[in-house]
C-alpha positions in Angstrom: 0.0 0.0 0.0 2.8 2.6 0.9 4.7 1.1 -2.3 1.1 2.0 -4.4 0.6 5.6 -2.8 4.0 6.5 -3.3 3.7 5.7 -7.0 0.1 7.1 -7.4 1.2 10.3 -6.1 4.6 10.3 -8.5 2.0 9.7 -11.3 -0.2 12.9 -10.7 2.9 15.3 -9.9 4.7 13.7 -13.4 1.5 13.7 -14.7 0.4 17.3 -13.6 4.4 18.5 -15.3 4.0 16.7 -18.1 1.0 18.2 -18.9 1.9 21.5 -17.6 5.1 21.3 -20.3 2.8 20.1 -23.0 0.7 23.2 -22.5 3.7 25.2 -22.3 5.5 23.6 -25.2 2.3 24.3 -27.5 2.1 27.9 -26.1 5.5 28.1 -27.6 4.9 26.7 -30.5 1.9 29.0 -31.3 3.9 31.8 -30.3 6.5 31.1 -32.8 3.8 29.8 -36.1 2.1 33.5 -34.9 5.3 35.0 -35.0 6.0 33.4 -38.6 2.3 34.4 -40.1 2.1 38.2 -38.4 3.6 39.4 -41.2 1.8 37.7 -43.9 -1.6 38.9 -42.6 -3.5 40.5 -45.4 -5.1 43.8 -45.1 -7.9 43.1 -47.6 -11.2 42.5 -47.6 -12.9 39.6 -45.1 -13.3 37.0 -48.1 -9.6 37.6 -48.9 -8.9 37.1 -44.9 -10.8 34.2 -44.4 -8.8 32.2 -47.5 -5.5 33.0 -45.7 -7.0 31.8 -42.2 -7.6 28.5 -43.7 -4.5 28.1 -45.5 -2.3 29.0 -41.9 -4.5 26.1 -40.3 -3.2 24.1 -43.4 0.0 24.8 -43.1 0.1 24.8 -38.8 -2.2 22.9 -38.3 -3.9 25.5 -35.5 -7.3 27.1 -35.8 -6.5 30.7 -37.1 -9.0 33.7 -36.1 -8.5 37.3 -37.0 -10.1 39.7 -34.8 -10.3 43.5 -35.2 -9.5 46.1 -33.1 -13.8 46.1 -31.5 -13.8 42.5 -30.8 -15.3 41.3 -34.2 -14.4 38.2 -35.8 -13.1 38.9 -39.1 -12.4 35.1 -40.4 -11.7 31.7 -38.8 -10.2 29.0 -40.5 -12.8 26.1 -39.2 -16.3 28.6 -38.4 -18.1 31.0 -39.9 -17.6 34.2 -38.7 -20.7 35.9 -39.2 -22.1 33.0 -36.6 -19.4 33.8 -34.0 -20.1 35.9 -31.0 -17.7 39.4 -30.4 -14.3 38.6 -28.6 -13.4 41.7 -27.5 -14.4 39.9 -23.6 -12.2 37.1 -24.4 -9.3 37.0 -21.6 -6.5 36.4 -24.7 -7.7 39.0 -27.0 -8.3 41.6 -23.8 -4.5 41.1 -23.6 -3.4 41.1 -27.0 -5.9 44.7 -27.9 -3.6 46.4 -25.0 -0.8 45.6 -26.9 0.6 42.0 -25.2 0.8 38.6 -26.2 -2.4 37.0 -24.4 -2.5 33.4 -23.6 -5.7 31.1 -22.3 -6.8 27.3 -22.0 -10.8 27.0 -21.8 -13.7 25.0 -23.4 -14.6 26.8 -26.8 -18.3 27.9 -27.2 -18.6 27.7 -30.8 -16.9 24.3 -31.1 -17.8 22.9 -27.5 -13.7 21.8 -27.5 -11.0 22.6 -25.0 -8.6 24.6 -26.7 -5.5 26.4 -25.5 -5.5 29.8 -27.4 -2.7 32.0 -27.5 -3.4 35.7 -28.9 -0.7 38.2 -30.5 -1.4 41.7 -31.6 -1.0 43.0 -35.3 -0.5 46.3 -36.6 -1.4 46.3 -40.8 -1.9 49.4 -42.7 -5.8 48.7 -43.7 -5.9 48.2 -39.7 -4.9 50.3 -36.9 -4.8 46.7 -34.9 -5.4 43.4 -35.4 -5.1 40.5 -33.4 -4.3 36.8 -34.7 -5.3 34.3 -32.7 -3.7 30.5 -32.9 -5.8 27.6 -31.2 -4.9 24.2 -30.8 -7.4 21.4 -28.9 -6.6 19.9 -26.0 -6.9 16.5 -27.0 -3.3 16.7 -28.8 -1.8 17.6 -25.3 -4.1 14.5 -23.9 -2.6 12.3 -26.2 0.9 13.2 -24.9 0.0 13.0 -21.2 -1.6 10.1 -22.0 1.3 8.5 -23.4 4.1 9.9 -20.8 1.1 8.4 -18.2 1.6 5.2 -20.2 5.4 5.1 -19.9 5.0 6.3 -16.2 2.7 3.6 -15.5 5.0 0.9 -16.7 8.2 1.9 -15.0 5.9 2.2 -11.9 4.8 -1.7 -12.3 7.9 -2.9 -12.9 8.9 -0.7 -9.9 6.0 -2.2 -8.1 7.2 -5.9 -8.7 10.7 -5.4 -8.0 9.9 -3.3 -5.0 7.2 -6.7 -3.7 10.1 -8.9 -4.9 12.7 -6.8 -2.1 9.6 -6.7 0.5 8.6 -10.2 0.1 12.3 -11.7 1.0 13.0 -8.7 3.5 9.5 -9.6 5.1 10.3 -13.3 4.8 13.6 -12.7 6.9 11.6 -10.8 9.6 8.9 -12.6 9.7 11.3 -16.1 10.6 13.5 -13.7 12.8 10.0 -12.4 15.0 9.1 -15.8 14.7 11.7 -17.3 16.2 11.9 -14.8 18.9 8.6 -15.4 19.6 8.8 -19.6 19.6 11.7 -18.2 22.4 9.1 -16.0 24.6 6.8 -19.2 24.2 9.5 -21.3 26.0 10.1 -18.3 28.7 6.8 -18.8 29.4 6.9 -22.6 30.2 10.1 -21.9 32.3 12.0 -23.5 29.1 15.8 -21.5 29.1 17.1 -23.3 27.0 17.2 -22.3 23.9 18.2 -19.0 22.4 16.8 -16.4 20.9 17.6 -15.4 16.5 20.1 -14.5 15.7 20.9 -10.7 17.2 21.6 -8.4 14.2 21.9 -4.4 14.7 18.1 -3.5 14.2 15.7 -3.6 16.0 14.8 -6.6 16.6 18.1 -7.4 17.3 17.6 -5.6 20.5 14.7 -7.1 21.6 16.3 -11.0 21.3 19.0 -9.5 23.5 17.0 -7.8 25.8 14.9 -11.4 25.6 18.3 -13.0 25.9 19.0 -10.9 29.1 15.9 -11.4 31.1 16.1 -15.0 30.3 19.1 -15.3 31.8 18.1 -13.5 34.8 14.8 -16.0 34.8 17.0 -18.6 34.6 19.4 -17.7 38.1 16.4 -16.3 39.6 14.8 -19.8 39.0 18.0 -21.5 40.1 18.2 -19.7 43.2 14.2 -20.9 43.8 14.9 -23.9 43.3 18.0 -24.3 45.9 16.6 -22.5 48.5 13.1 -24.9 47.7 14.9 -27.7 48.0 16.5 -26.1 51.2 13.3 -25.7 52.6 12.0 -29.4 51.6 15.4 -31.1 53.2 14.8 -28.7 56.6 10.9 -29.1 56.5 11.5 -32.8 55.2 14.2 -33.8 58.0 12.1 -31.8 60.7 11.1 -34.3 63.8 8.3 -31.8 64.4 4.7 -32.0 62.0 4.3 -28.9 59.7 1.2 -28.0 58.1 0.3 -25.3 55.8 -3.3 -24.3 55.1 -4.5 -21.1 53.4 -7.6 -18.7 54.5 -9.9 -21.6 53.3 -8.6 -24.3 55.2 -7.2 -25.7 52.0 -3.7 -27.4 52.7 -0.7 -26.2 50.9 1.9 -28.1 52.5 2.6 -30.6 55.1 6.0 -32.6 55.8 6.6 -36.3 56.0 6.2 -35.9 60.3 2.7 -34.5 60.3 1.7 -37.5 57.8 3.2 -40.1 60.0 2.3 -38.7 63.2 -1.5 -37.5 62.4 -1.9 -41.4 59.9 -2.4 -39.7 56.9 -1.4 -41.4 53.5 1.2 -39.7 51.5 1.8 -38.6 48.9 -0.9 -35.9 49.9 -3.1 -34.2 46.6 -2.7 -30.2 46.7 -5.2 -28.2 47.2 -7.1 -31.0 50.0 -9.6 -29.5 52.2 -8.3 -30.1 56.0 -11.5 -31.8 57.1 -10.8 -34.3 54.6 -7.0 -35.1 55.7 -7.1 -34.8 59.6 -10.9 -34.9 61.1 -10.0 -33.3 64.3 -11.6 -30.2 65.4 -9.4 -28.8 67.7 -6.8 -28.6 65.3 -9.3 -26.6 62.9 -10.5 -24.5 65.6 -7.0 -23.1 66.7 -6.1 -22.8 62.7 -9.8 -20.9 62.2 -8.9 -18.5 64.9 -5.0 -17.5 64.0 -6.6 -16.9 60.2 -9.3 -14.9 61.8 -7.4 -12.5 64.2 -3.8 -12.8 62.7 -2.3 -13.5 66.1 0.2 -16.5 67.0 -1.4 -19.3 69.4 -0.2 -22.1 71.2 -1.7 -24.9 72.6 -1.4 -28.3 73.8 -3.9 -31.2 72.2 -4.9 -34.6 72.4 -5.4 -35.5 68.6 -8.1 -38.2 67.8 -6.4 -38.9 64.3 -2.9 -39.3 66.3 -4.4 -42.0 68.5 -4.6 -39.7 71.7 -0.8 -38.7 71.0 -0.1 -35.2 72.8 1.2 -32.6 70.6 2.2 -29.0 72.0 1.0 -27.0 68.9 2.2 -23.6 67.7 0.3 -21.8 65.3 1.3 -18.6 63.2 -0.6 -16.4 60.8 0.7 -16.9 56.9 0.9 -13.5 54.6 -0.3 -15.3 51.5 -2.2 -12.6 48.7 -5.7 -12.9 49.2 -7.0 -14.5 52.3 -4.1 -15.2 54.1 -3.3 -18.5 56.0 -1.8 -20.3 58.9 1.2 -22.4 59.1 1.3 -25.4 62.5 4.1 -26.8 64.1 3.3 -30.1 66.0 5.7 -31.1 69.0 4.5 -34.9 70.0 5.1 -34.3 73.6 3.5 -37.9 74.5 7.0 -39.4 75.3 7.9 -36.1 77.9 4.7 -37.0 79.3 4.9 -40.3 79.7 8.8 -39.9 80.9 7.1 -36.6 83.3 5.0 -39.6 85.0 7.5 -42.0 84.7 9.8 -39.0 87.1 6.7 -38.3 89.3 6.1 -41.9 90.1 9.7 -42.4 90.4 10.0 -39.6 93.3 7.2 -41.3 94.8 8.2 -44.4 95.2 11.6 -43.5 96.0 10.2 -41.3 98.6 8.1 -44.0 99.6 11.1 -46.8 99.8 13.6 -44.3 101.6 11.0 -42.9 104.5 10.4 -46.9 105.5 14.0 -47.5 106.6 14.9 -43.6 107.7 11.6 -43.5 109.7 13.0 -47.2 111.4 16.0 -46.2 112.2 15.5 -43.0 113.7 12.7 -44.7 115.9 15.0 -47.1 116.8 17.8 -44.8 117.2 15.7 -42.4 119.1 14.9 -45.7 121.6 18.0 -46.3 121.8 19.0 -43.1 123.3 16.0 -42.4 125.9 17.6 -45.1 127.5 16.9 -48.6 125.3 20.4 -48.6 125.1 21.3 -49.7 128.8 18.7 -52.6 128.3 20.5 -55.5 127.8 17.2 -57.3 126.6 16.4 -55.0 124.0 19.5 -53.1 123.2 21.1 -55.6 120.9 17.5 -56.7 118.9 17.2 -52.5 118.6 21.2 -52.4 116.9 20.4 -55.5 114.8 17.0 -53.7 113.2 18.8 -50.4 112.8 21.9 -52.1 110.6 19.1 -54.1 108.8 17.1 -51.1 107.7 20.9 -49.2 107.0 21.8 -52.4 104.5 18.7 -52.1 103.4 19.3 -48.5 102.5 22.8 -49.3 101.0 21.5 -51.6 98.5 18.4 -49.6 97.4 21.5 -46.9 97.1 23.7 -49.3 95.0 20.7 -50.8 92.7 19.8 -46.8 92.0 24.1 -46.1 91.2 23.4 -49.5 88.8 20.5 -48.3 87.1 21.3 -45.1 86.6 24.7 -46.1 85.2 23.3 -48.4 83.0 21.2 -45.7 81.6 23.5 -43.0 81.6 25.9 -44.9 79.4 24.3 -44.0 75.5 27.7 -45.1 73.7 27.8 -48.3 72.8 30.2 -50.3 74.8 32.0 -53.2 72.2 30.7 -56.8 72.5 32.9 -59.0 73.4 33.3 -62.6 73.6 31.9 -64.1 76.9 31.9 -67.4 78.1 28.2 -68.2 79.6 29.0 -71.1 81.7 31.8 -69.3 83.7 29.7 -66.1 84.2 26.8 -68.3 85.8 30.0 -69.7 88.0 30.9 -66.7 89.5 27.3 -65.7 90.2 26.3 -68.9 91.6 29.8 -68.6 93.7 28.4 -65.3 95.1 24.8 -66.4 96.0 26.4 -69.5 97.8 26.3 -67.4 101.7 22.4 -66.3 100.4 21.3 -70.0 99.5 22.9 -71.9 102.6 20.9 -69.3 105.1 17.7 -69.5 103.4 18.3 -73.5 103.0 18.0 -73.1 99.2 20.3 -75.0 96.6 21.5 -73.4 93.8 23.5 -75.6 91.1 24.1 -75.4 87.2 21.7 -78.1 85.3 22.5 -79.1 81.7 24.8 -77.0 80.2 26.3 -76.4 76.8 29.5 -75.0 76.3 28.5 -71.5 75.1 29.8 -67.7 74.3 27.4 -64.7 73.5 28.4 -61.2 72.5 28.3 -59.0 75.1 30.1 -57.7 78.2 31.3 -59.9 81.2 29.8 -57.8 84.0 26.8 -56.8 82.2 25.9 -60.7 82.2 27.3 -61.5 85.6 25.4 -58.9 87.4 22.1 -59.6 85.9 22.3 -63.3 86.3 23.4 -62.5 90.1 20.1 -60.6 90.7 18.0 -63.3 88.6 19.9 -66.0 91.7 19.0 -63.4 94.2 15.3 -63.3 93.4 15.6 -67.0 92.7 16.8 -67.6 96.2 14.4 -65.4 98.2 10.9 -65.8 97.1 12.2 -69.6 97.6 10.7 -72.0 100.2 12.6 -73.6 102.5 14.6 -77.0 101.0 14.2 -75.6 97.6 16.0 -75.7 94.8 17.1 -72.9 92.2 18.8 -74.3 88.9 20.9 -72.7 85.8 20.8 -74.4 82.4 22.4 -73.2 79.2 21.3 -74.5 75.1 22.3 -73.8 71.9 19.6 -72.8 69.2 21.2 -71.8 66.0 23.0 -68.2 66.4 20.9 -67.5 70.0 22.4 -68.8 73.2 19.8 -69.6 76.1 19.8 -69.1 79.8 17.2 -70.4 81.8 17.2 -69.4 85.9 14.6 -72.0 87.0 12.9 -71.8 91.1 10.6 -73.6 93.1 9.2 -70.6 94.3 6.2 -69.1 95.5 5.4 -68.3 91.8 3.9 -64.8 90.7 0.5 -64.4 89.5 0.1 -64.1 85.8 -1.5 -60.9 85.7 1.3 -59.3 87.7 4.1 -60.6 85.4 3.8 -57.5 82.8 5.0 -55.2 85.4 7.3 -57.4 87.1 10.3 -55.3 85.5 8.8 -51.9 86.4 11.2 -50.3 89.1 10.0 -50.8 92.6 7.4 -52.8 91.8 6.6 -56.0 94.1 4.9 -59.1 93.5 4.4 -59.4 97.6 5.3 -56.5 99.1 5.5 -57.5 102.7 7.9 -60.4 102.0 10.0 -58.0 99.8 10.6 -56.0 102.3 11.7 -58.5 104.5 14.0 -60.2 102.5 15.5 -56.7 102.0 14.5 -56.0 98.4 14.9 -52.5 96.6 12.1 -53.4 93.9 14.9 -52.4 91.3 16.9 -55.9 90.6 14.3 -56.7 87.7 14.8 -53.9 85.9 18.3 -53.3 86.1 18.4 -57.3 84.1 15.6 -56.0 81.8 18.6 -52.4 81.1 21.3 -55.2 80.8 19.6 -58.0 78.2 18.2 -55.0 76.2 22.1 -53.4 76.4 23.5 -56.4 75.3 20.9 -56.9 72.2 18.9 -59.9 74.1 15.3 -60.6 75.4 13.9 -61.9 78.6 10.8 -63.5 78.9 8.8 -65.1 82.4 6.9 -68.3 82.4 5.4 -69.0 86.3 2.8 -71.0 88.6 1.9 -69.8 91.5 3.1 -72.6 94.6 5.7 -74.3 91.5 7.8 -72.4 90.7 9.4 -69.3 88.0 11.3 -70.1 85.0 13.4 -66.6 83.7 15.1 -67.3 80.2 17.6 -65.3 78.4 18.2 -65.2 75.1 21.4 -63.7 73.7 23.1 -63.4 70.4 26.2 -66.2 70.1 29.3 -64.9 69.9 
């Protein structure tokens, strides 16, 4: 279109000079043929005039009038002058009467032609003045604007084609350059960086695949960056022992870590955009989120989740700046073990409490007797003593089997296994219960044995089969008998302390290993027992990667068997 306007208007501008030269051209012409036949005008009479009009046109080819001095037509060379009108208002013959050369283009009104007329005045001695008038039609200067249009015309197609033939491959080269930068924008859009953008010539569109070129590259370490410190946030979110959960103002969830799935039961992986009723159907936990999303302030609070199987969980909740309604995020702290462990403490105190004030109270009554004069009795004196240093053992060993736990609790590194010979551990035990046994009248022996060696440490097995004896021998009846026997099963060594005890009752053996728990209190107590030996051998099998397990009757008899990795 520009190509076509640009031509159209160099077609009416040549168009308008060419025919402005034409008419100029056959001004000049005229001038000169009136110059040539001025002097030849006859002064005769109008018959004579009018044969020498039509011979001029002849010989010039131009309409020839003669016009007096008043306007009249004296002869025309292609019109009868006694039809033709007076000229004297004619803007050509106006000019040539006042003694110029007059000039005009307009339509004629005798011949209904456009004519260009060009006037000259003539002085002749049968006339004062005279004027010849020359006229040529238009049509002649048509037919030469008409073929300079025609010449005009053709350059200007074969201007037009080349000029489409330029534009077409030019447009072709931009059209694959924009499209190629725009294939580029498509793949910034999908997060795609790498390709690259066309080809970056010195135009403009050069500069906008560089500046495409440069904010890609700043997409791509921006995205980088996103993704490390993501990732970042995944492995610390990921790796957290605490529960996270992210829910927007909708209660929708966003996010939530591996903990708060296997803490609260929920399958994984978790679908985006999950309502929170339909992933943990607790209502505290939607109340307390409800309320930080509503007033934007922190809360804290400690629950009892239904979904986590009444696991406690101390519960910190936070208001999320997300665009639009806003959020929550929830850290869940399962606190169920600290409790547990708090009771664990409390009942602990108690009972230690409860096993120290028996012996203290004792022996400061005793002491106290003693004192107010008890201690000149010789009847009573001596029994007094003899309960005071039995309530002061009894202190000592409640004191050592507290030094043993706590030791064997204390110690988190792992101590190396080594290679221990069972039989000679239950020696040395049995060799240290031999005083207990003989007082109570109680036998202890080693049954069948197999020559056997289990991983583990020496003393660890020593002192736990020492308390097992110790038990063994005093919840024993009188002429009874307390056996060791050692098997082999495959890569497990067995230990079996066997009594014929008073037996424990089945529904106390569960807590048998609890500390300071008793079967029969009032016989523990005189046989001087700190209610701790059980589960300082429960600390030791555990230590020593074995299991213990209790099979009784009451009035027959307990059966305690070990089993232990071989070495």
């Amino acid at each position: 279109m520009l190509i076509a306007a640009a031509l159209g208007s160099a077609d009416f501008l040549l168009t308008r000079y060419t025919a402005a030269r034409e008419r100029l051209s056959a001004r000049q012409e005229m001038a000169q043929a009136a110059q040539i036949l001025a002097p030849g005008l006859p002064a005769a009479a109008p018959q004579s005039l009018e044969a020498w009009a039509e011979a001029a046109d002849r010989q010039t080819g131009y309409r020839v009038t003669v016009i007096d001095s008043r306007g009249v037509v004296l002869a025309d060379s292609r019109h009868d002058p006694e039809t033709m009108e007076n000229h004297a208002g004619r803007p050509e013959v106006r000019e040539a009467l006042s003694g110029r050369a007059g000039a005009d283009i307009r339509r004629s009104a005798t011949l209904n032609v456009d004519f260009s007329y060009f006037a000259l005045p003539v002085s002749t001695a049968g006339h004062a003045l005279t004027v010849l008038r020359l006229a040529v039609p238009l049509e002649r200067v048509g037919a030469s604007i008409a073929a300079v249009r025609a010449l005009i015309l053709r350059a200007s197609a074969i201007a037009v084609l080349i000029a489409l033939l330029i534009a077409y491959f030019i447009a072709r080269s931009l059209t694959r350059r924009i499209h190629r930068i725009q294939s580029y924008a498509k793949e910034l859009v999908n997060a795609d960086y790498s390709g690259s953008p066309a080809a970056e010539a010195d135009d403009e569109l050069g500069s906008v695949a560089r500046s495409l070129r440069l904010m890609a590259e700043q997409f791509r370490a921006m995205l980088e960056r996103l993704q490390v410190e993501s990732a970042r946030r995944e492995t610390i979110l990921g790796s957290m022992v605490e529960g996270v959960l992210a829910v927007d103002g909708n209660l929708r969830v966003i996010f939530c870590n591996d903990a708060f799935a296997r803490a609260l039961r929920v399958p994984t992986p978790i679908q985006g955009n999950v309502s929170l009723v339909q992933l943990v159907r607790d209502p505290a936990l939607r109340q307390l989120l409800t309320r930080v999303i509503s007033t934007g302030q922190a809360s804290r609070e400690r629950m009892n989740l239904i979904s986590a199987h009444g696991s406690t969980f101390q519960v910190q909740a936070v208001p999320l700046r997300e665009p639009g309604t806003g959020g929550a995020i929830a850290t869940l702290h399962d606190i169920t073990e600290l409790e547990r462990l708090e009771r664990v403490r409390k009942d602990f105190v108690a009972n230690i409490s409860h096993e120290l004030r028996t012996p203290l109270a004792a022996i400061r009554g005793y002491t106290e007797t003693l004192l107010d004069g008890a201690l000149e009795d010789p009847e009573h004196n001596r029994r007094f003593l003899g309960i005071v240093a039995a309530q002061s053992d009894r202190l000592a060993n409640l004191a050592s089997d507290l030094l043993a736990l706590a030791e064997i609790e204390a110690d988190r590194s792992p101590v190396p296994a080594e290679r221990v010979a069972v039989v000679e551990s239950a020696e040395n035990a049995l060799r240290a219960v031999e005083a207990e046994a003989e007082s109570r009248n109680v036998r202890a022996f080693l049954g069948p044995c197999e020559t056997a060696y289990v991983a583990g440490q020496a003393f660890r097995l020593e002192q736990t089969l020492l308390n097992l004896l110790l038990n063994a021998i005093k919840y024993n009846r009188p002429g009874g008998e307390v056996r060791v026997e050692i098997s082999r099963a495959g890569d497990k060594v067995r230990i079996s302390v066997c009594d014929t005890g008073i037996g424990i009752p089945a529904d106390e053996i569960p807590r048998i290993f609890e500390r300071f728990y008793r079967v029969d209190k009032a016989r523990s107590r005189q046989t001087g027992g700190t209610g701790l030996g059980l589960s300082i051998v429960k600390h030791n099998v555990e230590r020593m990667g074995g299991s213990i397990t209790v099979e009784s009757q009451l009035g027959k008899g307990s059966v305690f068997t070990l089993v232990m990795p071989a070495a």
